[in-house]
FIBA-68061 format. One line per 5 residues: number of its first residue (from 1); for each residue x, y, z of N, C-alpha, C, CB. Coordinates in steps of 0.02 Angstrom, whole numbers, plus 32768, in hexadecimal, padded with zeros to 4 digits. Glycine has a CB too. Example, Ala and Ser with C-alpha at 12.3 -4.5 7.8 and 13.67 -1.06 7.14 Angstrom:
! residues 2
1) 8294,7EE4,8186,8267,7F1F,8186,8294,7F5B,8186,8235,7F20,81C4; 8282,7F90,8162,82AC,7FCB,8165,8285,8002,818A,82C0,7FE2,811E
END
This chain:
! residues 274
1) 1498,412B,17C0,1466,414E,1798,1420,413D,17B2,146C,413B,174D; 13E9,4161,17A2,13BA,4167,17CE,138C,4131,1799,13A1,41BD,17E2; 1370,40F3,1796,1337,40E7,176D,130C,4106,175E,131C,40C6,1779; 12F6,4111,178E,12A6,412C,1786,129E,4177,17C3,1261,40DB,17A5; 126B,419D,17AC,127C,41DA,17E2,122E,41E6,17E1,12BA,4227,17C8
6) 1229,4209,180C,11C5,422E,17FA,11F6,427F,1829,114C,41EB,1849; 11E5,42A1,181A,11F3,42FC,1838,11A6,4317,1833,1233,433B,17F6; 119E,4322,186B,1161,4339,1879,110B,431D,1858,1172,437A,1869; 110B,42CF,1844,10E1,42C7,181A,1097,42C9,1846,10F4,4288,17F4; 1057,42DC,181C,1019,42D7,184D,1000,42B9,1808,0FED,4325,1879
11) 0FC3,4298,1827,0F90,428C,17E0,0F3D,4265,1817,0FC9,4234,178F; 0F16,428F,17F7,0EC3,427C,1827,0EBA,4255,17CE,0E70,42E2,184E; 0E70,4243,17FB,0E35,4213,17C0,0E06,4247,17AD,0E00,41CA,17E7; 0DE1,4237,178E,0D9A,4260,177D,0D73,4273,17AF,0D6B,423C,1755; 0D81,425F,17EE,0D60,4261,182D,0D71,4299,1851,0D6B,422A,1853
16) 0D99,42AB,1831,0DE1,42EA,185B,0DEE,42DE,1886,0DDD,4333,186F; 0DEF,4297,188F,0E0F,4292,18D5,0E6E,428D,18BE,0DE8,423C,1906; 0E9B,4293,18EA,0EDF,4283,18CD,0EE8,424A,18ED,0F1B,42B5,18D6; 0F09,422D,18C3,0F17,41E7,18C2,0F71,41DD,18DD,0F04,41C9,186A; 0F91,421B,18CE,0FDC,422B,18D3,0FE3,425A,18E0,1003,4226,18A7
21) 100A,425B,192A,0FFF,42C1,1923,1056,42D8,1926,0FC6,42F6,1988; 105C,42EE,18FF,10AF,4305,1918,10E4,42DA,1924,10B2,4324,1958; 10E0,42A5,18F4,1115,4281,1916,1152,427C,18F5,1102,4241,1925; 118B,4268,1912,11C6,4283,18FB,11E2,422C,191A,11E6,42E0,1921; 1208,4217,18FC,1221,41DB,18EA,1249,41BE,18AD,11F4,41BF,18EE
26) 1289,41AB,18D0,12B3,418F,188F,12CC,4148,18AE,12FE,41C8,1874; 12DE,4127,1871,1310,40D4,1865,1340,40C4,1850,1300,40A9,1844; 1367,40CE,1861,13B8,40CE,183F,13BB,4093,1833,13FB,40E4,186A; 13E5,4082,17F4,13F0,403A,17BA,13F9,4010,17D9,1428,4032,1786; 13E5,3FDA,17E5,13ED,3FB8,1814,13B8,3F8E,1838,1406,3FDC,1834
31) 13BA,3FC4,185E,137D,3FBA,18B2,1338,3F86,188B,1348,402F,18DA; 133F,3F84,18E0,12EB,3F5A,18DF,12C8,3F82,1919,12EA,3EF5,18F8; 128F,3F9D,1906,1263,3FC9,1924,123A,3FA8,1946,1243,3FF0,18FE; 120E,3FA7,1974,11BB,3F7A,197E,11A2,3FD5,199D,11B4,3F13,19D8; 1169,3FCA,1974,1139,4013,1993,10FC,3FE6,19A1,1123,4063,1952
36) 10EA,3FF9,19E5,10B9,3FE5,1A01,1094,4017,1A1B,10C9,3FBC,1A28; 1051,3FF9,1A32,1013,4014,1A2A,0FD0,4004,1A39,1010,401B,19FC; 0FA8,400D,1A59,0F75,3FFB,1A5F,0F4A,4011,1A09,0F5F,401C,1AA7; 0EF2,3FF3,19FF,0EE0,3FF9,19BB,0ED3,404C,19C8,0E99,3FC2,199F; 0EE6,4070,1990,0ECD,40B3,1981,0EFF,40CC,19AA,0E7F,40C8,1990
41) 0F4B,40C1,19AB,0F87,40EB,19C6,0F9D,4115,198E,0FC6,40BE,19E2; 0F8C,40DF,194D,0FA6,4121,1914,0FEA,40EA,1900,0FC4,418B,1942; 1001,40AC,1905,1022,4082,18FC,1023,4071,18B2,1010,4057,1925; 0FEB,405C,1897,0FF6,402B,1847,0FF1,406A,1838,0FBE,3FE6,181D; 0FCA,40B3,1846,0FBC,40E5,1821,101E,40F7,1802,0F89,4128,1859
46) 102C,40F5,183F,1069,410D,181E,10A3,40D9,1803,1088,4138,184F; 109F,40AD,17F2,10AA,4071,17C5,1095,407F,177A,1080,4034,17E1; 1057,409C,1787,1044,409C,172E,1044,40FA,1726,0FD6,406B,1714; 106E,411C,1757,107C,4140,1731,10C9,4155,171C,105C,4168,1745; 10ED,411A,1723,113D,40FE,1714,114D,410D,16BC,1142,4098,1728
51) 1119,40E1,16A1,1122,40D9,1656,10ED,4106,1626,1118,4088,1645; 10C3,411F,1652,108E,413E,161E,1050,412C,1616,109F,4138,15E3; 1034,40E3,1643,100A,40CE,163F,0FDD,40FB,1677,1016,408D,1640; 0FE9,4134,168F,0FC2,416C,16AD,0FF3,41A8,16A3,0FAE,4160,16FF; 0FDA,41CC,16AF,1016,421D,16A4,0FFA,4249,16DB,100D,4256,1646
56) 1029,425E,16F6,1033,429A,1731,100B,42CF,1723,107C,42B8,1738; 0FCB,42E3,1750,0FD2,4330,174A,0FF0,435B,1751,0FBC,4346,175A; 1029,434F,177A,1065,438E,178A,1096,434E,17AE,1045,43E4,17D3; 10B7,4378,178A,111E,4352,1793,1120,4336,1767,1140,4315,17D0; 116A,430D,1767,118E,42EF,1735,119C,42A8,175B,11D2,431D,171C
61) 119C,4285,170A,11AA,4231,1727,11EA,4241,1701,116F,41DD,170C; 1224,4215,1720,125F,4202,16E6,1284,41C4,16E2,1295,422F,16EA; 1291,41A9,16AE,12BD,417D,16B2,12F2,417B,1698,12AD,4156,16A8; 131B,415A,16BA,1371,415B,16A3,1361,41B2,1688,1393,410C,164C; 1354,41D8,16B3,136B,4228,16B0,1349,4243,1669,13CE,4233,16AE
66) 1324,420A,164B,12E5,4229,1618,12A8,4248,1629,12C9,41FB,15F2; 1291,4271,1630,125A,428C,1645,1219,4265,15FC,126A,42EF,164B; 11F4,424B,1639,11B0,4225,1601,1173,4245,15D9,1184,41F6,162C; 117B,424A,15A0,1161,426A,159C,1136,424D,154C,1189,42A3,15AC; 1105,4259,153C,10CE,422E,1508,10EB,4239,14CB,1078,4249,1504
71) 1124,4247,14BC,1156,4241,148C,1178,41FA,1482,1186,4271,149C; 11A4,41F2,14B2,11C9,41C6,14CF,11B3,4187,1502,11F0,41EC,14EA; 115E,4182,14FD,114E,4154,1539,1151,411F,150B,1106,415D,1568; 114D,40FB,14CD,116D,40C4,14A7,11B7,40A4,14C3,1178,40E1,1460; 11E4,40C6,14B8,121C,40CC,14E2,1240,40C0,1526,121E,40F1,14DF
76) 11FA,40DB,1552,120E,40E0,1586,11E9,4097,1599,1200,4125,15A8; 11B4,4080,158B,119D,4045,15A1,11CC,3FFC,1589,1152,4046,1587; 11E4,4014,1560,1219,3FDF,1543,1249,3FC0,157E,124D,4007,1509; 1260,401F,15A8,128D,4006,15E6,125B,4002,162E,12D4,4044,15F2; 1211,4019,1626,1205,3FF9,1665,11B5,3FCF,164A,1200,403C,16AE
81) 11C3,3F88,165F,119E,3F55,1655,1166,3F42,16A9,11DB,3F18,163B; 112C,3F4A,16A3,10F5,3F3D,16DD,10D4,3EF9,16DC,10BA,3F71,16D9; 10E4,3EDD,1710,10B4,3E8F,1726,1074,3EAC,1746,10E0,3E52,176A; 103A,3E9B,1738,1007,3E9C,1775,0FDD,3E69,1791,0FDC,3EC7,1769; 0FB0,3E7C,17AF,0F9A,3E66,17CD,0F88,3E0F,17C7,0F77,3E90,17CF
86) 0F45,3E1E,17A0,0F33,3DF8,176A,0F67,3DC1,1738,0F1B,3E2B,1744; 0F79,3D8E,1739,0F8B,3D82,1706,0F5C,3D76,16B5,0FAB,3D53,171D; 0F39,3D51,16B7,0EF4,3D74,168C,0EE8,3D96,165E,0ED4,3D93,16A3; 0EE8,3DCA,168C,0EE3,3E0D,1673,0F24,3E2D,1643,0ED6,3E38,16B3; 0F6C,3E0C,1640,0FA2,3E23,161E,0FA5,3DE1,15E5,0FE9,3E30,1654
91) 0F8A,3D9C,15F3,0F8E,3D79,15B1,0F67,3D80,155E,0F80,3D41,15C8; 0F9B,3D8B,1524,0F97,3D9D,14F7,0F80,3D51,14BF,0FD4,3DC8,14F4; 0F98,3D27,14D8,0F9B,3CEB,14A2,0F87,3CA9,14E4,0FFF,3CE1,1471; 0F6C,3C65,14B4,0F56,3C42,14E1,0F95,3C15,14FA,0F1B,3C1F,14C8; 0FC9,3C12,14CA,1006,3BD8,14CF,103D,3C07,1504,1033,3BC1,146E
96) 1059,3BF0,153D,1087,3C08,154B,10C4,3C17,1520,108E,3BED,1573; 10EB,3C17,150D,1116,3C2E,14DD,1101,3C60,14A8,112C,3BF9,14C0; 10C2,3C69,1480,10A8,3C96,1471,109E,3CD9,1489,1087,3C82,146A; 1084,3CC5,14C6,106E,3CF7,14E7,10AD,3D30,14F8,104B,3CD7,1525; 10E3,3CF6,1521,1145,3D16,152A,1143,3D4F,14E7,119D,3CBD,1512
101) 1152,3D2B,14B9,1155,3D2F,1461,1146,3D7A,145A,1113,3CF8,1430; 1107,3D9D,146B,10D0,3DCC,145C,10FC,3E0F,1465,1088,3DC5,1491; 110D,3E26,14A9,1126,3E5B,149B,1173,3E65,147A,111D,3E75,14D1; 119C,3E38,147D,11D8,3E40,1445,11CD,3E3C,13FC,120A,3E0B,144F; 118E,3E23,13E2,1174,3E19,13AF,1150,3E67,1389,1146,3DDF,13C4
106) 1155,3E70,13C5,1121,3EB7,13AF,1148,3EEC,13AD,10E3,3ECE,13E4; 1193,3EE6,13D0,11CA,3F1F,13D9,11F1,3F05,1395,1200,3F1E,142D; 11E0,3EDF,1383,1229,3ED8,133F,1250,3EAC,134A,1261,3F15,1334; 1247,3E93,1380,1296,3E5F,1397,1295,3E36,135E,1296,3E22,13E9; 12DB,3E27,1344,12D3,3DE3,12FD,12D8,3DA3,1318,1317,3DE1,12BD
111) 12AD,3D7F,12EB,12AC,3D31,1308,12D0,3D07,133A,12B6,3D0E,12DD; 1315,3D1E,1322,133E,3CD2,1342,1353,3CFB,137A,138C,3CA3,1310; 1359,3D4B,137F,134B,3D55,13C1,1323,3D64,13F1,135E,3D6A,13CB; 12F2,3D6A,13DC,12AE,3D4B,140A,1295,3D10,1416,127A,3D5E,13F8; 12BA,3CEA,13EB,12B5,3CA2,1419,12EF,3C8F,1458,12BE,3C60,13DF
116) 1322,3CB8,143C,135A,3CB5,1473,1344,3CD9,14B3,139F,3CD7,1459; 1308,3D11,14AE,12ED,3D29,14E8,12C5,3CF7,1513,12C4,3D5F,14D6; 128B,3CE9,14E8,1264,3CC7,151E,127C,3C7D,1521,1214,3CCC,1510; 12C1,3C4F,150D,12E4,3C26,1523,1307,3C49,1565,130E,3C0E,14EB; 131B,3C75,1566,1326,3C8C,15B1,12FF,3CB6,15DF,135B,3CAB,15B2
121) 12B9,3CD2,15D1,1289,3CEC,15F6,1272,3CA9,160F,1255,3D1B,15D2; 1262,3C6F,15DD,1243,3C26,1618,1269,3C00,163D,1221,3BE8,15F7; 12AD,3C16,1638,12EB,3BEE,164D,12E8,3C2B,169D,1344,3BF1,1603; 12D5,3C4F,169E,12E6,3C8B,16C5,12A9,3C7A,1700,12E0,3CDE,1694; 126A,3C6A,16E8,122A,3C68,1717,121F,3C14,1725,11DD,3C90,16EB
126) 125C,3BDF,170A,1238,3BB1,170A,1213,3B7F,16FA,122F,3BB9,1711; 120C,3BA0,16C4,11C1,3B86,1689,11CA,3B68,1646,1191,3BC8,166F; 1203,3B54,163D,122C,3B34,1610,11FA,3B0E,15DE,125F,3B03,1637; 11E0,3AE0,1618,11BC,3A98,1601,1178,3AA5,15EA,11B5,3A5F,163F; 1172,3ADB,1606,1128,3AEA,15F3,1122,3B3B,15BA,10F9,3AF6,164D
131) 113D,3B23,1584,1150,3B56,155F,1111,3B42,1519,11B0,3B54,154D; 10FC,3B07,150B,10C5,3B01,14E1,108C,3AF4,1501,10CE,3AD5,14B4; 1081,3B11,1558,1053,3B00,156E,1004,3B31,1569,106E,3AF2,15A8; 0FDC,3B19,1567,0F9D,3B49,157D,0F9E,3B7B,15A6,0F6E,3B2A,1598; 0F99,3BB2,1597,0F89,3BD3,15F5,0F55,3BC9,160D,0F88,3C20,1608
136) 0F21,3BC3,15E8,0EF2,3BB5,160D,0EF6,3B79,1652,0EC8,3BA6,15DB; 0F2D,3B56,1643,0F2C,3B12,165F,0F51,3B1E,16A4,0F52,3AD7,162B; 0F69,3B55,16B2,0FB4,3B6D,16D7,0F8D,3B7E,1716,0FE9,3BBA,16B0; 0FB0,3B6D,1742,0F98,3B93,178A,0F99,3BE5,1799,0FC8,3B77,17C1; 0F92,3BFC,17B2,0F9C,3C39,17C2,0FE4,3C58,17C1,0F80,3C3D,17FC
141) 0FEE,3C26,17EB,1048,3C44,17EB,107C,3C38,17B8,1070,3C25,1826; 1050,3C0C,1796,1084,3C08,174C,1073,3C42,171F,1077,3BBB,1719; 1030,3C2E,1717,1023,3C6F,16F2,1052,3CBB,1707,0FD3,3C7D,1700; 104A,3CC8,172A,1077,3D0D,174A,10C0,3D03,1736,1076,3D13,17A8; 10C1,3CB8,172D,1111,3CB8,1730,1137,3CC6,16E1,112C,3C65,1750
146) 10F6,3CBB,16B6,10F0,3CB5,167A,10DD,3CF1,1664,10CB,3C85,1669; 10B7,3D36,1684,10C4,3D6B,1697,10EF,3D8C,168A,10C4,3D6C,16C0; 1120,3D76,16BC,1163,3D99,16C2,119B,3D8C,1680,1184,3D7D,170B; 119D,3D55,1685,11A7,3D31,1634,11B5,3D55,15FA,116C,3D0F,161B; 116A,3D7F,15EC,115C,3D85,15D2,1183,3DEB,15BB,1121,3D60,15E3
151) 1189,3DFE,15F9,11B5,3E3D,1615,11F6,3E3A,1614,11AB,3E4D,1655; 120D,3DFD,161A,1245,3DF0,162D,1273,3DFA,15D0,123F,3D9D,165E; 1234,3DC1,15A0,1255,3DA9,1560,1257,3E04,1538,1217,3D5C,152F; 1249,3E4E,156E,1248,3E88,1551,127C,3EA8,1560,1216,3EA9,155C; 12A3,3E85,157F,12DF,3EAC,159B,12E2,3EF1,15C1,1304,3EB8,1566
156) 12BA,3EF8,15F7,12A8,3F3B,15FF,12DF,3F50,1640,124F,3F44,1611; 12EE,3F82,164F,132D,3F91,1684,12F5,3FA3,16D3,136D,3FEA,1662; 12C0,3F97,16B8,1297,3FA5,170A,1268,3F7B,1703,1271,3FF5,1720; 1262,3F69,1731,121A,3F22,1726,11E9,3F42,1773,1247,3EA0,173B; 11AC,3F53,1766,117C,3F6B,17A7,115B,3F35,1795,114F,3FB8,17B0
161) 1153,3F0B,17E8,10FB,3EFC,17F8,10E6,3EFC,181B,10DA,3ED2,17F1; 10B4,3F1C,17FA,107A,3F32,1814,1042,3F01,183B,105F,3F50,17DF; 103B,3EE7,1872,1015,3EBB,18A8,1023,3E62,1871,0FA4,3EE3,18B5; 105A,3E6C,186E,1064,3E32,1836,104C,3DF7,185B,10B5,3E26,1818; 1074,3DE9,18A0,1047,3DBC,18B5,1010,3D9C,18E2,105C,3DA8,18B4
166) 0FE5,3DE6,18D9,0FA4,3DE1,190A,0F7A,3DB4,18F8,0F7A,3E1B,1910; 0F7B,3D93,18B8,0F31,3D69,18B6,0F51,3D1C,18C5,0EFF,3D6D,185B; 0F8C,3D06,18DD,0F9B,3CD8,18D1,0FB4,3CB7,193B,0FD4,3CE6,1889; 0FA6,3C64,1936,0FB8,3C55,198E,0FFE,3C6A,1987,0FB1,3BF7,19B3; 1004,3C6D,19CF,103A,3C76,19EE,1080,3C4A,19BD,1029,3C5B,1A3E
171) 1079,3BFA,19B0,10B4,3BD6,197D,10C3,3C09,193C,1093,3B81,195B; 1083,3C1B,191C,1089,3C3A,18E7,10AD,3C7D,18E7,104F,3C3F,18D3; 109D,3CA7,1925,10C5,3CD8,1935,1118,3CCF,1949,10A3,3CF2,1965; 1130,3C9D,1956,116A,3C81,196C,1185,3C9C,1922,116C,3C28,1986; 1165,3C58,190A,1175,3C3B,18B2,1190,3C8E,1887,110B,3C11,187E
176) 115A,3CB0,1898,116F,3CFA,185C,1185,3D1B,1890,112A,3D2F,1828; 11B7,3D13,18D0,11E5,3D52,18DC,1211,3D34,18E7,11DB,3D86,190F; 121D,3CF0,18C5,125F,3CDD,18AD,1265,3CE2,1871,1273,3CA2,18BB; 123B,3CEE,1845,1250,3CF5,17FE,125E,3D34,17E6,1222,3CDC,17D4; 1239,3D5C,182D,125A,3DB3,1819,1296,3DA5,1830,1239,3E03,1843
181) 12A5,3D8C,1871,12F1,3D95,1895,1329,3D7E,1858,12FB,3D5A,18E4; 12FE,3D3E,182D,1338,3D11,180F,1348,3D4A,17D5,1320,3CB8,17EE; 130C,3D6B,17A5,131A,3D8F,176D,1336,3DC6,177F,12E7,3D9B,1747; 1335,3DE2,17C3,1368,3E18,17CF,13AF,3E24,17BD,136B,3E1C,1804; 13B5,3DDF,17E9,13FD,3DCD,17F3,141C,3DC8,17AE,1407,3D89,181B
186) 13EC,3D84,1780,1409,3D8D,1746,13FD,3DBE,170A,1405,3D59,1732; 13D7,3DD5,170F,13CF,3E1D,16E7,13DA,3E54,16EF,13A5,3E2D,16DA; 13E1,3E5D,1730,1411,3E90,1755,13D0,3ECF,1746,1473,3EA0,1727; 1398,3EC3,1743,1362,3EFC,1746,1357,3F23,1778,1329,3EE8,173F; 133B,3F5B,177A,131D,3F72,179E,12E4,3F64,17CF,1318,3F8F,1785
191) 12C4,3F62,1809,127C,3F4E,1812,1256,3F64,184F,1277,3F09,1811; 122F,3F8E,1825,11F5,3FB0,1863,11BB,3F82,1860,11D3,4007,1854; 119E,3F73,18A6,1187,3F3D,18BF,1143,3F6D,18E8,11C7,3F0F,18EF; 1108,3F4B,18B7,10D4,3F74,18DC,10B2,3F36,190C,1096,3F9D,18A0; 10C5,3F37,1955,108E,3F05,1978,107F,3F0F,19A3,1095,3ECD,1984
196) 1046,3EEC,19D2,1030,3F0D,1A19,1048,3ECE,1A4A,0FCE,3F21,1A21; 106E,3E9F,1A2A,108E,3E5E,1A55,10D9,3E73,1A76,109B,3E16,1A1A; 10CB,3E69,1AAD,1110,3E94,1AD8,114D,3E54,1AC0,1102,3E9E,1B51; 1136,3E1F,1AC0,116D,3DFA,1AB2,1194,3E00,1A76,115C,3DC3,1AB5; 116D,3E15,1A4C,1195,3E2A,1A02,11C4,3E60,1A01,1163,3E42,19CA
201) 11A6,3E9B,1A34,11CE,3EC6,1A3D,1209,3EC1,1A4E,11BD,3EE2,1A59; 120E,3E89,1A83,1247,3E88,1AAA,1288,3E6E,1A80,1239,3E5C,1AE7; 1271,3E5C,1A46,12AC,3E48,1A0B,12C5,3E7C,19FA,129A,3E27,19C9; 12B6,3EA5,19F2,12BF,3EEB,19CB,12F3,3F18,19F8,126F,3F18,19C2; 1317,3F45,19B9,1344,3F7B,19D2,1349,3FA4,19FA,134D,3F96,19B9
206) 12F9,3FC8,19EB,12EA,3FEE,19F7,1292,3FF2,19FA,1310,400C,19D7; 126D,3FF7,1A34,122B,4000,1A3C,1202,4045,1A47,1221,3FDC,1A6B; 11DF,4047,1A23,11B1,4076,1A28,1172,409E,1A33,11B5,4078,1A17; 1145,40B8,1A5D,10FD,40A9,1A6E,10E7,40D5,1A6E,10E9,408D,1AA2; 109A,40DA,1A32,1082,411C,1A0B,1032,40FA,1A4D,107C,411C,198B
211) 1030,413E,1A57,0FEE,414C,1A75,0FCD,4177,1A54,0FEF,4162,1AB2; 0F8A,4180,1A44,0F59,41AD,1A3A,0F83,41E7,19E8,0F4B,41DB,1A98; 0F9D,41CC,19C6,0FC0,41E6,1990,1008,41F8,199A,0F9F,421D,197A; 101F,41FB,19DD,106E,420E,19E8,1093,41DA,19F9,107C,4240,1A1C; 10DC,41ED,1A0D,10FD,41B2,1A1E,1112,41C4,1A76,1146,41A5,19E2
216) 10FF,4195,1A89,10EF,419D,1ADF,1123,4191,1AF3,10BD,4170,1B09; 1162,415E,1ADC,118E,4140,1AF8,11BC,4128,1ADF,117D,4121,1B12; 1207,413E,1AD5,1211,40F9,1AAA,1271,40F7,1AC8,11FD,4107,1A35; 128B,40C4,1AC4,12D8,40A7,1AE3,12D3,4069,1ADE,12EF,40B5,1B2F; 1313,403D,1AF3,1334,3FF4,1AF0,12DD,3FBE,1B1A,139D,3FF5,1B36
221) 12C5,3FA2,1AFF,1279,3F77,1B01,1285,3F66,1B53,1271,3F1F,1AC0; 12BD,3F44,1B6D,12B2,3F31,1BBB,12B0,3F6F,1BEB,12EF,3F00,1BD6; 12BD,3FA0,1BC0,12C2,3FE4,1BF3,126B,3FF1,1BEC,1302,4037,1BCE; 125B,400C,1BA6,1220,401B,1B9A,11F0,3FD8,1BC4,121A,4025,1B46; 11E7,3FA9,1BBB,11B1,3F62,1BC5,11BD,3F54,1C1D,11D5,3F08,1B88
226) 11EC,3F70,1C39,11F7,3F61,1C83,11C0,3FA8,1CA9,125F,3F67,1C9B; 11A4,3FD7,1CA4,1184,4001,1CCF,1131,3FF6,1CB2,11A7,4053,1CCB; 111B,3FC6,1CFF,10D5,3FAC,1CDE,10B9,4006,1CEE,109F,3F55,1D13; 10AD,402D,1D0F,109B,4072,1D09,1090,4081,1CDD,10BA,409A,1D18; 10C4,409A,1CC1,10D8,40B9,1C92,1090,407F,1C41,1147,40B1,1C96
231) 10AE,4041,1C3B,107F,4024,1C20,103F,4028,1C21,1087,3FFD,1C27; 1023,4014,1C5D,0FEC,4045,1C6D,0FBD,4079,1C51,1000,4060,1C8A; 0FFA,409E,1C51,0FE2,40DD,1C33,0FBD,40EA,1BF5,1012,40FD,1C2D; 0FEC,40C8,1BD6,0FCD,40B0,1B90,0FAF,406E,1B7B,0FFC,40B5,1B65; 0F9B,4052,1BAE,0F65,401E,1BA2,0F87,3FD5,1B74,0F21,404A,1B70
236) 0FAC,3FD9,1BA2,0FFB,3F9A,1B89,100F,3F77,1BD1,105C,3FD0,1B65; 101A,3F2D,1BC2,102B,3F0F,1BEE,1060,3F17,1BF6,1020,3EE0,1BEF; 108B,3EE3,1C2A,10C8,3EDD,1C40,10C1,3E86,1C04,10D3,3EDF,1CAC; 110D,3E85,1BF2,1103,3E3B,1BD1,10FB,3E11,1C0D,1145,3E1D,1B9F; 10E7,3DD0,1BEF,10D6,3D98,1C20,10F9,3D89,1C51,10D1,3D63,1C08
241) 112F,3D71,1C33,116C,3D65,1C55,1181,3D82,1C9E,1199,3D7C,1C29; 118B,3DCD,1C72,1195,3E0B,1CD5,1166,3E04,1CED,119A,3E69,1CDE; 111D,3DFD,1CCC,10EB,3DE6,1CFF,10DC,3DAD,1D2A,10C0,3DE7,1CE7; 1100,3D87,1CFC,1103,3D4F,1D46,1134,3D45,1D7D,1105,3D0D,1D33; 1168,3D70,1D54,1186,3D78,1D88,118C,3DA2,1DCB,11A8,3D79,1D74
246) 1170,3DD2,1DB3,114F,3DF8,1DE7,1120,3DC9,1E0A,112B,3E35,1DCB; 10F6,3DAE,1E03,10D3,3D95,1E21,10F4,3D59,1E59,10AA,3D87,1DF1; 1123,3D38,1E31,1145,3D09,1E5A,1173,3D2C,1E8D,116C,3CD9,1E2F; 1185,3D6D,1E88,11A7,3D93,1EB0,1194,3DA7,1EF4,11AF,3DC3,1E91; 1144,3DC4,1EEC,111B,3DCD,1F13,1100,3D82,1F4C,10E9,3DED,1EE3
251) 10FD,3D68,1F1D,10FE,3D22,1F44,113D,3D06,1F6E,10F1,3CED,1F11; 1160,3D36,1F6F,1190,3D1F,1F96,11D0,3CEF,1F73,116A,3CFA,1FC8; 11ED,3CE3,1F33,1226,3CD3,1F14,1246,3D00,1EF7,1220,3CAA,1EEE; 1282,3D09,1F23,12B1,3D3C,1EED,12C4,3D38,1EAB,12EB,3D43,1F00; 12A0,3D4A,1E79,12AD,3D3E,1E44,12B6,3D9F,1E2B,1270,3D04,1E22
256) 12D6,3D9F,1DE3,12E2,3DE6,1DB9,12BC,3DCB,1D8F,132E,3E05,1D9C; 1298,3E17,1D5E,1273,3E0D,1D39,1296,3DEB,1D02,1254,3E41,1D30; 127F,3DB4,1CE0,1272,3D92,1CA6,1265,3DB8,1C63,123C,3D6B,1CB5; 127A,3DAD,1C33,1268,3DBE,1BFD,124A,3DA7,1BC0,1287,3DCE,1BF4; 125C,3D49,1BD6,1266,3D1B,1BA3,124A,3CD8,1BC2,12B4,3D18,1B8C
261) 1219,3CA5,1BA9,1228,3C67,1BD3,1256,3C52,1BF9,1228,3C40,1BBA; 1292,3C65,1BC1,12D7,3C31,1BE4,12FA,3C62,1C1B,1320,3C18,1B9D; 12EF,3CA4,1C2E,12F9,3CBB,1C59,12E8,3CB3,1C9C,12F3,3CDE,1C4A; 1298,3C9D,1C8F,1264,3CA5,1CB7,127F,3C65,1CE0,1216,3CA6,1C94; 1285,3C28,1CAB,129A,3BE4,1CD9,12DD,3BEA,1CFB,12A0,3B9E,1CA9
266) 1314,3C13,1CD4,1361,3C16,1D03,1347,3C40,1D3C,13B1,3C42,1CD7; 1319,3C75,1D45,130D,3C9D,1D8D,1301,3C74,1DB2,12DA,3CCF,1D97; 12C6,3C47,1DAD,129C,3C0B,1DC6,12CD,3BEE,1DF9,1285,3BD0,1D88; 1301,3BC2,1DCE,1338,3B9C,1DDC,1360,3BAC,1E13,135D,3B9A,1DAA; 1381,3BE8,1DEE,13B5,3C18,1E23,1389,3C1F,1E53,13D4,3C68,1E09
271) 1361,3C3B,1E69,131B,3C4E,1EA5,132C,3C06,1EC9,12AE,3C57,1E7D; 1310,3BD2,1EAE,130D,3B80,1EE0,1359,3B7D,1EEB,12EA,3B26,1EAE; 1376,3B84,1ED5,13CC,3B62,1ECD,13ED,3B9D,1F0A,13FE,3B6F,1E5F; 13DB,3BE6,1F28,13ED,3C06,1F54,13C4,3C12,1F94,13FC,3C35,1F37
END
């Protein structure tokens, strides 16, 4: 079954410029998406127009084969839940556990099972111990993780984020695309993945790359992330990795492109060892 679909969706700003032009894209139950992008590809635009938090000028969004529509966007946000950017900017309460608390609190969930939620939304990110903690007090990457937490204690069948972890170093980024990988697995969600980090991509099912409001490109991430050209084109690197390996190639060690650290060091190896 298809999660999520867009059929022909466009939508501009007040600027008339379009922000989405025509794009046609679906997620079957399951998958993990990464849409990538340079800024102003039209990427988070079409993230927030998933649940209603923007609406199409022309086409249809759908989920699970519902067409969205300002009737039903209560509903429909129930099954698709958004991380962004910011963590910040999504905290509701100052206590972590509160904060989890907020949106099952606000849907009706009854007590003893909304505590049974966010006993397994902090069990899920991690954050167990730090369940009467401050956020204010939290690093970046907890916060986010507390975020997700917080999405997670909503039970939603699609989880998007949106540049979830652009504001955070490189550890912190590790940290939250294991806690998507881990809540996948155990929640068995859905997840479209808005980032411009090739390495994130390369986790994913399926990759995708919106240029200038369309979708420029999209197949299996080592097919897509291997033609620096083609990248190029759209103002996207090659990940690090093939890049160094290319580079070490050129230099004269037979090595294949890399995808992964631990690839990068078995090429290395095999290369000295033949």
């Amino acid at each position: 079954m298809k999660a999520l679909e867009y059929k022909n969706v466009s939508f501009g700003y007040r600027d008339d410029s379009l922000a989405v032009k025509c794009v046609n894209l679906s997620v079957e139950e399951g998958e993990f998406v990464a849409v990538l992008g340079q800024n102003g590809s039209g990427k988070s635009t079409l993230a927030r127009l998933s649940n209603g938090l923007l609406w199409a000028d022309e086409g249809s969004v759908y989920v699970f084969d519902r067409l969205l529509t300002q009737k039903n966007e209560r509903e429909i946000r129930r099954d698709v839940g958004i991380v962004f950017q910011n963590p910040d900017s999504q905290a509701v309460a100052s206590i972590v556990e509160d904060d989890i608390a907020f949106g099952p609190e606000n849907v009706g969930i009854p007590r003893e099972e909304m505590r049974e939620r966010i006993d397994r939304a902090l069990k899920a990110v991690d954050m167990e111990k730090y369940r009467g903690a401050m956020l204010s007090r939290l690093s970046g990457g907890q916060k986010q993780r507390v975020a997700v937490a917080g999405i997670l204690a909503l039970r939603p069948r699609i989880m998007i984020f949106d540049e979830s972890t652009a504001m955070l170093d490189p550890r912190g980024r590790r940290e939250i695309m294991d806690v998507i990988l881990k809540s996948r697995e155990e929640f068995g969600v859905t997840v479209l993945m808005i980032t411009h980090f090739m390495e994130e991509a390369l986790l994913a099912d399926r990759a995708v790359i919106m240029h200038e409001g369309k979708i420029a490109a999209e197949g299996k991430p080592r097919e897509i992330l291997k033609d620096a050209d083609e990248l190029q084109k759209y103002r996207l690197a090659l990940p690090k990795t093939v890049e160094i390996s290319r580079k070490l190639r050129a230099g004269g060690l037979n090595v294949g492109d890399a995808f992964t650290a631990e690839e990068l060091t078995g090429e290395i190896l095999r290369a000295y060892r033949s």
